[in-house]
N, C-alpha and C positions, 0 to 999 in steps of 0.2 A: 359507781355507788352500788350498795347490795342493802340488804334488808335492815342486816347490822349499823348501818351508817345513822347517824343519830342528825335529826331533820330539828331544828326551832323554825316555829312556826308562829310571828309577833302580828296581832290584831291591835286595835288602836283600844276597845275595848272589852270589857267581861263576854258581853250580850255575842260579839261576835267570836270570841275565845271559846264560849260554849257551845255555839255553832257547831266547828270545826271540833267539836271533842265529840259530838257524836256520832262522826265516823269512827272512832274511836272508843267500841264497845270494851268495858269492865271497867274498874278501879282505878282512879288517877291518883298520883300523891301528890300533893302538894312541898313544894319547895318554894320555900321565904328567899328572895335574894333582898339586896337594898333598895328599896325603892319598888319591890316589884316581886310577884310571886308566880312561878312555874307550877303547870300542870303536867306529870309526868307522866304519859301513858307508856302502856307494857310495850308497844310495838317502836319505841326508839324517837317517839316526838314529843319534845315539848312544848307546848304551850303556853305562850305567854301576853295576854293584855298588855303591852305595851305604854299606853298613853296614846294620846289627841298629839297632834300635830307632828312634825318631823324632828324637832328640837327634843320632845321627851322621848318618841321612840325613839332617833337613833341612843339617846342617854340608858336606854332600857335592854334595848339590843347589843349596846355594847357590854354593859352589867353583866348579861345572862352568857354572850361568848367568849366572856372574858374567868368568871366561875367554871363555865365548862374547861377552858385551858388550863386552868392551874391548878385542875385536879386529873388533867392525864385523859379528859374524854371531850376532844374538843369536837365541833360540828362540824359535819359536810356538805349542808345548806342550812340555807335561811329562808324562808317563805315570808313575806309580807301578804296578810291577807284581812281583807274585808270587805265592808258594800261601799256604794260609791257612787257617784253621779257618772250618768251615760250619755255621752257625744250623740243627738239622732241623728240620722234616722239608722246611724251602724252601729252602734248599741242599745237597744231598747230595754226598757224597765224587763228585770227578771232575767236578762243576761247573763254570761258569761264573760269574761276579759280576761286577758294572760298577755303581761306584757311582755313587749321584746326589745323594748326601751323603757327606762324608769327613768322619768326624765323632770327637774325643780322648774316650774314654773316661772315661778316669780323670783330667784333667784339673780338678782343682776340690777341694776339701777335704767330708774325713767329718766329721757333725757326729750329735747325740744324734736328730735326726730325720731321718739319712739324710745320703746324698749330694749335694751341692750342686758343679753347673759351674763353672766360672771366672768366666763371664758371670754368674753370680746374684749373686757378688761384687764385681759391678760392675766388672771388665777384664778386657781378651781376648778370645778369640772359641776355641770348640769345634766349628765347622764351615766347613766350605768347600764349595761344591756347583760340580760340573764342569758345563760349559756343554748344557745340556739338549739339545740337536741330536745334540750329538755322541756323548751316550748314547742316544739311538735310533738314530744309524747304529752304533754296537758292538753295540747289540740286534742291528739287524737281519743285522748280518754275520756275527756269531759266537754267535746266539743267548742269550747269556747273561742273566744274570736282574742286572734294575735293584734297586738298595736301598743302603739304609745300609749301608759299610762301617765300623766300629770300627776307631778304633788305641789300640791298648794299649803298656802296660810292663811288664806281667804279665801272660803270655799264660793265659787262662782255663782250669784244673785241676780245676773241682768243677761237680758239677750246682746248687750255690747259686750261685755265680759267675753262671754261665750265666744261671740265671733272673731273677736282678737284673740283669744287662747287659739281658736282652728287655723288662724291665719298664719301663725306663729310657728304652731304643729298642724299640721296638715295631716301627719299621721294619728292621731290623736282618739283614743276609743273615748277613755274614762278619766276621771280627776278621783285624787284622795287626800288623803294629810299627812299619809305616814310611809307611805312607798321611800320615799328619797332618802328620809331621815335612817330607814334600816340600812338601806342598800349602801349607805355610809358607813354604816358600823361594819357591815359583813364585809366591805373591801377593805375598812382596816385592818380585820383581820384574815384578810387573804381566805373568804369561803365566798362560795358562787351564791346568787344572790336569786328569787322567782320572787315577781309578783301577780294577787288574782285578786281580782274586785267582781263583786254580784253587783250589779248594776241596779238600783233603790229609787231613783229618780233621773229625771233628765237634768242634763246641765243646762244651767238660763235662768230665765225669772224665779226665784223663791216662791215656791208653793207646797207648802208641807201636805194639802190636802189628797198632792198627784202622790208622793212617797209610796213606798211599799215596800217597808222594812222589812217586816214579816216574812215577805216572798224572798226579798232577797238573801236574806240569812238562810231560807229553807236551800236557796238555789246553791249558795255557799256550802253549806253542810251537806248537799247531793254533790257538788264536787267534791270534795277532799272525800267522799266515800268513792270514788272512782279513780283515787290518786293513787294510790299507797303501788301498782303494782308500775306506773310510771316513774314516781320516783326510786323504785327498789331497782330497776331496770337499768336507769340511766347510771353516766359513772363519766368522770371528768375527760376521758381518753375519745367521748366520742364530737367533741369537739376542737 
């Protein structure tokens, strides 16, 4: 990858789309796709809000790599990014996360002996893992901590929830809504796939009062201003 490579980079929403554009100093243009409008900055990223859950981002992500293809300028990654509930005591509010699995959670059917994957069903796939290089240069750039991020459809509310997700994944940093849904679209269309969640609360009982949105969009937006010379760095041969 070099500096040229043109980076989409899909948030679930505005709030955290705008984040991430302020590492991204000067003029954005705006581009209308269907469904869903691109922020174009000078330095080769787009921006894009996405949507809530996995079903509209991947529908969003696929939109925006699919416009980029059939005008001759397709992407050379995709970034899934935003805040996120945090596994304690190994991700704590105001964290970092950078997965090395993106991996559906709840993707697969309950049965009388538990949960079973999609994959023990014999079709599908519930994982996707971003190009390994390229999560040691986001280590080393912004610190952040490597692990299984979760995508969910029901964002986790109970401390039973919580310990049957860790039971389940054992590697397990953070949960989001939209990791999986992209990471689908970018391997349909054959581009490498990163994703980073700022950690906003703990996973477990719902308590909006613990949140800390604020912080973590800030922590969001101080990464991706630490990125740009990791991703211009990285380039698919070193994997």
């Amino acid at each position: 990858m070099n500096a040229r490579t043109r980076v989409l980079v899909a948030t679930a929403v505005p709030a955290e789309r705008d984040a991430v554009a302020r590492a991204f100093p000067g003029a954005a243009e705006e581009v209308r796709l269907p469904g869903a409008t691109l922020l174009r900055t000078d330095g080769g990223h787009d921006l894009l809000a996405a949507g809530v859950g996995p079903a509209l981002a991947a529908a969003s992500t696929a939109t925006a790599l699919t416009a980029a293809a059939l005008t001759g300028t397709p992407y050379g990654l995709v970034v899934s990014a935003g805040i996120g509930g945090g596994f304690q005591p190994e991700a704590p509010v105001g964290s970092l996360v950078v997965a090395d699995a993106i991996t559906a959670a709840d993707l697969g059917a309950e049965t009388q002996d538990g949960f079973l994957p999609v994959t023990d069903l014999g079709f599908g796939t519930v994982t996707h893992r971003p190009p390994n290089s390229l999560v040691r240069g986001v280590v080393e750039a912004t610190g952040a901590r490597p692990g299984t991020v979760l995508t969910v459809s029901t964002v986790t509310g109970t401390a039973t929830r919580a310990a049957a997700l860790r039971e389940r994944h054992p590697g397990a940093l953070a949960e989001g809504m939209e990791g999986f849904g992209v990471a689908e679209a970018a391997a349909a269309h054959g581009v490498p796939v990163l994703e980073i969640r700022a950690v906003s609360n703990p996973v477990g009982p719902r308590d909006r009062a613990a949140w800390r949105v604020g912080d973590a969009l800030a922590a969001l937006a101080g990464a991706f201003g630490k990125l740009a010379p990791a991703l211009e760095s990285w380039n698919t041969h070193d994997d």
